[in-house]
N, C-alpha and C positions, 0 to 999 in steps of 0.2 A: 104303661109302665115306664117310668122313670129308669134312665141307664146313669147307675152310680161305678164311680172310678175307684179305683181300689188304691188306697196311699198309701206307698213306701216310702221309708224312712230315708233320706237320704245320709250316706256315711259322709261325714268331712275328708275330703283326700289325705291319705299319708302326706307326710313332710318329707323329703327325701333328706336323710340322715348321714350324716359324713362318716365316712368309713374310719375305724377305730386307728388305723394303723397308715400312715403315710403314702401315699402313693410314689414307689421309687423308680424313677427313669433309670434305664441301664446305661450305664458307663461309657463311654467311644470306643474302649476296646472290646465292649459285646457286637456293638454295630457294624454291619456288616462294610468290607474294607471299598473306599471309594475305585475306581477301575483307573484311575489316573491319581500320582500321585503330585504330579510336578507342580509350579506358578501357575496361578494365578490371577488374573489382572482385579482388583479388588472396584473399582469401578467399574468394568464393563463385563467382567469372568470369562473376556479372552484369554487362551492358552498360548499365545503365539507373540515369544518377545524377540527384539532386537537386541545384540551386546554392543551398547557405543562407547564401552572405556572397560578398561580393563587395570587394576594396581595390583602388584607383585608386594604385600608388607613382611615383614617375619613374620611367620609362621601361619600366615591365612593370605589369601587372594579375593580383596573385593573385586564386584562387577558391579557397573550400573547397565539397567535394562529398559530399554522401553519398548510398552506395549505395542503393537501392530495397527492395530485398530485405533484407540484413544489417545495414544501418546504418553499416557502416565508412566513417570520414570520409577525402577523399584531399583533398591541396591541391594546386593546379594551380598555374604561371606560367606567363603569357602575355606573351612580349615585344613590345614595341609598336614598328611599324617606322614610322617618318616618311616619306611620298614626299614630294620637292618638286616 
């Protein structure tokens, strides 16, 4: 006796189909809050800066900082609020 195979038809796979309606990221303020809010260092993402100058102008205080580790310089403003 002869052993004959039994043929199925095969399906063409689905196309994976893009969903009707946008895929929306949530906002920075759904995400959950970083544990640190301070600088920085945008080269190395050392936290740890030096103040090597400091100017007094009307009505804000710049600083220049530089990093710990890398040395990259960042300048700061700081606005100065009056209570009365």
């Amino acid at each position: 006796m002869a052993k004959t195979a039994k043929k199925t038809k095969s399906k063409p796979d689905k196309l994976k189909s893009k969903p009707d309606k946008p895929v929306v990221k949530p906002d920075k303020l759904d995400e959950a809050p970083k544990p640190y809010a301070g600088l920085e260092c945008s080269r190395c993402g050392c936290r740890h800066f030096h103040t090597t100058h400091t100017t007094q102008k009307k009505g804000f205080i710049r600083r220049r900082k530089e990093c710990r580790n890398c040395g990259k310089i960042i300048n700061t403003r700081e606005e100065i609020e009056i209570l009365a």
